[in-house]
MARLUMLUM-144027 format. One record per residue (C-alpha): x, y, z. Coordinates in steps of 0.5 Angstrom, whole numbers, padded with zeros to 4 digits, always signed. Layout:
! MARLUMLUM-144027
XYZ
...
END
This chain:
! MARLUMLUM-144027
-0027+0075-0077
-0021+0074-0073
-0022+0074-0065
-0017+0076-0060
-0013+0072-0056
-0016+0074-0050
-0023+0071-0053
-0020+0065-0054
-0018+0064-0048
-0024+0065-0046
-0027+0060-0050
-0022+0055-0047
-0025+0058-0040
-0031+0058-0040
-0032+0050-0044
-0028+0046-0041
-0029+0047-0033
-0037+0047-0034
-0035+0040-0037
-0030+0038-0032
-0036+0040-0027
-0042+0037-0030
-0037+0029-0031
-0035+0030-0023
-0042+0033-0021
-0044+0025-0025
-0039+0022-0020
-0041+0025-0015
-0049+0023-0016
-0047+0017-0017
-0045+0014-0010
-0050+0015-0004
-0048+0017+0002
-0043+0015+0006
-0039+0012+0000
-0032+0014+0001
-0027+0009+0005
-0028+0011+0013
-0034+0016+0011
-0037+0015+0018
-0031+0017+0022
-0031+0023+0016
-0038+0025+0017
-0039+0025+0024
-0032+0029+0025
-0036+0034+0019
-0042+0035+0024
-0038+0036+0029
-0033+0040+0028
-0037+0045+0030
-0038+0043+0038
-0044+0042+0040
-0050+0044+0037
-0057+0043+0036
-0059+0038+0031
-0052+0036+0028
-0048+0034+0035
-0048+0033+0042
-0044+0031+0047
-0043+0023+0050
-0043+0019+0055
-0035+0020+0055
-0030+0025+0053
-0028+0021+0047
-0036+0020+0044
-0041+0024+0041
-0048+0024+0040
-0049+0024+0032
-0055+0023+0027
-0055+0015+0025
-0055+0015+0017
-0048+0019+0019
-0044+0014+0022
-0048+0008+0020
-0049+0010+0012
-0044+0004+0010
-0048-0001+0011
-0047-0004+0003
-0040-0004+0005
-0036-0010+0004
-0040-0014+0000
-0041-0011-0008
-0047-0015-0008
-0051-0011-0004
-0055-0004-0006
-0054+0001-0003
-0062+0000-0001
-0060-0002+0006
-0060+0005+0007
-0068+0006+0006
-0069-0001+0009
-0066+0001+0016
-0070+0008+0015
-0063+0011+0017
-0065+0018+0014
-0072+0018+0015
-0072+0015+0023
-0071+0021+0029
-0065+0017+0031
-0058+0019+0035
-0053+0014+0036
-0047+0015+0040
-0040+0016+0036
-0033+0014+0038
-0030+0015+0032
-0028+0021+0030
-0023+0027+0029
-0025+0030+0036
-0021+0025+0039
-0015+0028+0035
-0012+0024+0028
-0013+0028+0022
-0012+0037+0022
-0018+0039+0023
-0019+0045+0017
-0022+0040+0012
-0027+0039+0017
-0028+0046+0020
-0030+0048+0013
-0035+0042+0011
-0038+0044+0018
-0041+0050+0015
-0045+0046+0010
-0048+0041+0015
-0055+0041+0017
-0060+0036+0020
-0062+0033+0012
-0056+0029+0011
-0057+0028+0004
-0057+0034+0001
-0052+0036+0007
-0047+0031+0003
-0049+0033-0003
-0047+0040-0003
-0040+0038+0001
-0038+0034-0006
-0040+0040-0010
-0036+0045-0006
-0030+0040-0007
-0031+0040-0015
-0031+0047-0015
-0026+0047-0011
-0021+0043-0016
-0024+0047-0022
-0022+0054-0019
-0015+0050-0018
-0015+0048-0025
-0017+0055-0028
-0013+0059-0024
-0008+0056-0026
-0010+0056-0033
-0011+0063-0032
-0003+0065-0029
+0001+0060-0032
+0005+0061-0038
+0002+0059-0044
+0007+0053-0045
+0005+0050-0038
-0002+0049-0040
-0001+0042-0044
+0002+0039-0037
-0004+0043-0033
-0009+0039-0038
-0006+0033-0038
-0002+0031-0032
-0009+0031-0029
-0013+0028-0036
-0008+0022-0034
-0008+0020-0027
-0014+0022-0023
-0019+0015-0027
-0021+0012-0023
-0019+0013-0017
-0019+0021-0018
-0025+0022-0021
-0029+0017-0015
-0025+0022-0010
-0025+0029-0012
-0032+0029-0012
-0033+0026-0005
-0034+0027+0002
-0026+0024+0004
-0021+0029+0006
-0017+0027+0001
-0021+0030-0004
-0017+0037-0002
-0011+0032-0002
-0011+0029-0009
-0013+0037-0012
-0008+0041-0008
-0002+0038-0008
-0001+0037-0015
-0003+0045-0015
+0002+0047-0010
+0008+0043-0013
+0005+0046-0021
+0003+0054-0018
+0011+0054-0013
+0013+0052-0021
+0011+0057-0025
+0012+0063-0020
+0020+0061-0019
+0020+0061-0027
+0018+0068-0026
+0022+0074-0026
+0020+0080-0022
+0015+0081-0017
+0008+0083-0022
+0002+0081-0020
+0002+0074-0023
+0007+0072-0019
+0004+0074-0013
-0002+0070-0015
+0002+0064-0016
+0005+0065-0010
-0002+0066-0006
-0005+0060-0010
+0002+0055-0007
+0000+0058+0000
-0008+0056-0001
-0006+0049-0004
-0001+0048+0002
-0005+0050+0007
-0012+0046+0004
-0008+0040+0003
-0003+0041+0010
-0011+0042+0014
-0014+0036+0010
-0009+0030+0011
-0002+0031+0015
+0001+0026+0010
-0001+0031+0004
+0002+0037+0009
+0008+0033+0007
+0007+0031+0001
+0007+0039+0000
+0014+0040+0002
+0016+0034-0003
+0013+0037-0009
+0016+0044-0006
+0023+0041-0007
+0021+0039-0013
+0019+0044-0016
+0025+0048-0013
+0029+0042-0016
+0027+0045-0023
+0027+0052-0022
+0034+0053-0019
+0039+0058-0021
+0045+0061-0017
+0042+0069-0016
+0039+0074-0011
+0033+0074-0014
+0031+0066-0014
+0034+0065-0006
+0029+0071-0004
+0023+0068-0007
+0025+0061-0004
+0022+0065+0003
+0015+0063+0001
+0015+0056+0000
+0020+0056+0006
+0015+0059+0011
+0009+0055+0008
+0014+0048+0009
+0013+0050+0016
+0006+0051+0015
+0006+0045+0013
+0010+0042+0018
+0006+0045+0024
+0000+0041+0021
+0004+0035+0020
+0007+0034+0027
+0000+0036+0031
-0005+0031+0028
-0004+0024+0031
-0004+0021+0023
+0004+0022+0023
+0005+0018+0030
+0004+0013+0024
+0011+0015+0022
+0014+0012+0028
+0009+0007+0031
+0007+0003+0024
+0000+0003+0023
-0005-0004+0026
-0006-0010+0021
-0014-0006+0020
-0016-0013+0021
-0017-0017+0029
-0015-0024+0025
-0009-0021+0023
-0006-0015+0028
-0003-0022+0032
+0001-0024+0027
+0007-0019+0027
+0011-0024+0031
+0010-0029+0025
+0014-0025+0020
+0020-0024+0018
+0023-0018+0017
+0027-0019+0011
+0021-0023+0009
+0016-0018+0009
+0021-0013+0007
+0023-0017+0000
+0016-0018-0001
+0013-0012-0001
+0018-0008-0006
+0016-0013-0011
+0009-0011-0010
+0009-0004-0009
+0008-0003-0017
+0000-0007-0014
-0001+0000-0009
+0001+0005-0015
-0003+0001-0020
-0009+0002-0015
-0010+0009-0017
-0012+0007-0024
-0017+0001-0023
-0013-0004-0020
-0016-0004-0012
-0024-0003-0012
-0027+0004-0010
-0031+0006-0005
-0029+0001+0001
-0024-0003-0004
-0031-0007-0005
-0034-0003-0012
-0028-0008-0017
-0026-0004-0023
-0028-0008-0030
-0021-0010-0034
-0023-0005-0039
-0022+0000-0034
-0016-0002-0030
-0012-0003-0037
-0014+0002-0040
-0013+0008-0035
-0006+0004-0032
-0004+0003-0040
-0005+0010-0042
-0001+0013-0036
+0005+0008-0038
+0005+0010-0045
+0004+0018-0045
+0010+0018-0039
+0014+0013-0043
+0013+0018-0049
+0015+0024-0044
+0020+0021-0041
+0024+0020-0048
+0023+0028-0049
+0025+0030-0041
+0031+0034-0040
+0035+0031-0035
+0033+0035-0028
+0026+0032-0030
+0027+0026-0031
+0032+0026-0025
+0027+0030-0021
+0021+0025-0022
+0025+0019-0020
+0026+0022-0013
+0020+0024-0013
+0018+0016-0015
+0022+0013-0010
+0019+0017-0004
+0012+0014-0006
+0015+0008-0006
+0019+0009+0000
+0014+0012+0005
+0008+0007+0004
+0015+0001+0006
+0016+0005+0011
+0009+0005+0014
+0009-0001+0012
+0015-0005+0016
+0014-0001+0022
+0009-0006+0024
+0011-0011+0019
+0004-0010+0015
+0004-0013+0007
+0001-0009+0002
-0007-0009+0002
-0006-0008+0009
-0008-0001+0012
-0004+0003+0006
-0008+0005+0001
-0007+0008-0007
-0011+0014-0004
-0005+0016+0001
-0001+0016-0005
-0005+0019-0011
-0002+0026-0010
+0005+0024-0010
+0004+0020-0017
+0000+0026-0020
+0006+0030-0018
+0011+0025-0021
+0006+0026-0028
+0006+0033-0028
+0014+0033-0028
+0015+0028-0034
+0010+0032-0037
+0014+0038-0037
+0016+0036-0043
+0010+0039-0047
+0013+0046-0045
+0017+0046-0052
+0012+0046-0058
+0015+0041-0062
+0014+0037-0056
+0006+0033-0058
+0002+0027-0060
+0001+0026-0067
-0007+0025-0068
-0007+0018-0069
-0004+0017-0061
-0008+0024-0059
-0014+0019-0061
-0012+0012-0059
-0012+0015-0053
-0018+0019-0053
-0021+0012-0055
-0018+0008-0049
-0020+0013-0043
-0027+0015-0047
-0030+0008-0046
-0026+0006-0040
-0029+0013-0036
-0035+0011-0038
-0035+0004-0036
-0032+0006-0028
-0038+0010-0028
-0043+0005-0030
-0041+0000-0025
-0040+0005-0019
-0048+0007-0021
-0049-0001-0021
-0046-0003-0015
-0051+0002-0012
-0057+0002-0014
-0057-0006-0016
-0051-0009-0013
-0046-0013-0018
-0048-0020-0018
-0052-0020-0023
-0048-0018-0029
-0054-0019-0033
-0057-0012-0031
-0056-0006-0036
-0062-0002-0035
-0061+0002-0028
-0067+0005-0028
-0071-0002-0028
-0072-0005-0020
-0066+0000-0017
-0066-0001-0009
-0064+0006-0009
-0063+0013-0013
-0063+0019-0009
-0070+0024-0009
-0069+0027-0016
-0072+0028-0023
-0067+0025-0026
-0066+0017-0027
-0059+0014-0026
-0058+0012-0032
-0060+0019-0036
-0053+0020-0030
-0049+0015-0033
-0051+0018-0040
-0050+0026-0039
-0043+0024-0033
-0040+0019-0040
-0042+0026-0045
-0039+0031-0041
-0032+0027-0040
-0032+0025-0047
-0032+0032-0049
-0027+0034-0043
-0021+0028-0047
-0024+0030-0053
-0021+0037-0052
-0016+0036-0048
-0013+0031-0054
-0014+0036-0060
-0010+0041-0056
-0005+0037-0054
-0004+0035-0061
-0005+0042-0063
+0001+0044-0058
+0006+0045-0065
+0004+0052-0065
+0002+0055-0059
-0004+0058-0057
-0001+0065-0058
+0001+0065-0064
-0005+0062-0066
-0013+0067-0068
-0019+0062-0069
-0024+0065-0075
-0031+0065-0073
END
């Protein structure tokens, strides 16, 4: 029997984002509360977001505090050291006890666009546990409904680099953020989106419905990245220019399409000048260390300059296991970080070799901006790399950076041979599920005990919940499998393309 095309691609549809769900949703249980970097401005600015009300926030003694639960702004008390569990939560009595502490350290005093956290404000309650957890699992189906619109408005040829351009970069870094409480969850899915939605609706011609809704999903994504963060409202603006790069054409048509992403850059900008993250570009940031914010005058310029050029490929190398996750203290097994950084090289270097001339151009400005901004933030306040600059501020930008050279699978001729399709199925398989397994180590145990394999033996912490860490780590590694799996047969299978395809069943 021979199905139709639009039965198989509802097989594609409806497989794989389950399993994409099911892999972030493992992540997701698998750090408790309080686990991503300055989650407790991030929280308590969640809470609050609302005004006052009762049980969730009230005012402070100042203008500049409020009153929140204590397990939001004191949760990371693991924080730092990788030998502690995340059982000091439990001990301290932080989501039992009725207790209030005062607050200084949030978005009410200005520093971060407050959309992200207007929207997490409806989610929160008085049960901080569960109030985190459906935060996280509104932020995944956020980043699957990104992934399948896209998948469903796109041309069939930009499904490959759809796939792909995320199967590459987000381990581990983007599988431990996109499904948590941080705002750079909505940054690390929207700016990618953005850039890949404003291309293919300047590919298009006419102003059918699926251009239309490409249109609609670029502005969504800028307004969620541009309300999440103010550097990804810039980032917006440089995957636009990309994306413009790519598309361009001397005729009326394309120059009036060019009004949408015009118009959401001065979305973009509005957001960017009014949140206090972009006095950063002209005031630098602090050292993030006391020991250290006293010695600006002991360096040179120069010196501070030329050392961070030949570091920054350390910031970039961070997204993919060489900086520890959560607050930089869950360090990554060297499986992970060579295995994550090795097949990111070797797929872009592969593309790179296929890429028209535009791409490869396009891609190198796109490079020298995540190179550039984080120096500049950087010498503003002569800060060495490591300090206050992390790889999460420039994740989106390196997604994008990969989205552009793998523009290359557009051409069916363009594709893995089995052999590398499964060499790097068996390097990112082992690798994901080993992040995976240490990020739930490090939690319920703490990681000075190399010894210990059975997590469900003597955990100090595991949320109130019938299935065990371990059952966790086992459904979380499946479920990935089956997501490089697929993605790996179709991009070897990209010769012919799905449209000129039918299954027999």
């Amino acid at each position: 029997m021979k199905l139709p095309l639009w039965m198989i691609r509802i097989r594609w549809i409806a497989a794989l984002p389950v399993l994409v769900f099911v892999a972030l949703g493992a992540w997701a249980f698998s750090s408790p509360v309080g686990a991503s970097p300055d989650d407790n401005f991030h929280l308590a600015s969640t809470w609050c977001a609302g005004g006052d009300r009762p049980g969730l926030c009230a005012p402070g003694s100042k203008p500049s505090e409020r009153r929140v639960d204590a397990g939001l702004v004191l949760a990371q008390c693991y924080a730092f050291d990788a030998n502690e569990s995340a059982g000091c939560q439990a001990d301290r009595g932080l989501f039992t006890d009725d207790r209030t502490v005062l607050a200084s350290h949030g978005a009410w005093n200005g520093g971060y666009p407050p959309v992200y956290y207007a929207v997490m404000n409806v989610f929160a309650s008085p049960n901080i546990e569960v109030s985190v957890m459906v935060i996280r699992f509104v932020n995944i189906i956020f980043f699957v409904l990104s992934g399948v619109a896209l998948w469903l408005l796109l041309p069939v040829a930009n499904r490959r680099p759809l796939l792909l351009m995320w199967t590459v970069t987000t381990l581990p870094l983007g599988l431990f953020l996109i499904p948590s409480n941080n705002p750079s969850s909505w940054a690390i899915t929207a700016v990618p989106t953005a850039w890949l939605a404003l291309y293919g609706f300047l590919k298009l011609r006419g102003w059918g419905l699926r251009r239309v809704l490409l249109g609609a999903v670029f502005a969504l994504e800028v307004v969620a990245a541009s309300g999440a963060r103010a550097d990804a409202a810039a980032f917006t603006v440089v995957g636009s220019l990309a994306a413009i790069a790519l598309c361009w054409k001397r005729d009326r048509s394309f120059f009036f399409a060019l009004a949408i992403p015009i118009i959401m850059a001065g979305v973009a900008f509005a957001f960017f000048i009014n949140a206090g993250q972009a006095s950063v570009a002209s005031n630098g940031l602090g050292s993030g260390n006391p020991e250290l914010d006293g010695t600006a005058d002991k360096r040179s310029s120069w010196g501070v300059l030329v050392g961070n050029i030949t570091r920054v490929p350390f910031l970039w190398q961070g997204a993919f296991g060489g900086w520890g996750l959560g607050w930089l203290d869950t360090p990554m097994p060297t499986l992970v970080s060579l295995g994550s950084t090795g097949v990111i090289v070797a797929v872009l270097f592969f593309a790179l070799g296929k890429s028209r001339r535009s791409r490869v151009w396009t891609a190198a400005a796109v490079t020298f901006l995540a190179a550039a901004v984080p120096l500049y933030v950087l010498q503003r306040n002569l800060n060495y790399v490591g300090e206050n600059v992390q790889p999460r501020y420039i994740l989106p930008l390196l997604i994008v950076i990969a989205g552009v050279l793998l523009l290359a699978f557009e051409r069916k001729g363009v594709t893995f041979t089995r052999a590398q399709a499964w060499i790097i199925a068996v390097v990112l398989i082992p690798a994901g599920s080993l992040a995976l397994f240490t990020n739930l180590k490090r939690y319920t145990h703490g990681l000075s005990d190399e010894s210990v394999i059975n997590l469900d033996a003597n955990a100090e912490w595991w949320w109130a919940m019938p299935i065990s860490p371990l059952a966790l780590w086992v459904v979380g590694s499946v479920s990935y499998a089956l997501v490089i799996i697929a993605v790996m047969y179709f991009a070897g299978h990209g010769g012919r393309r799905l449209s000129e395809r039918t299954i027999s069943a």
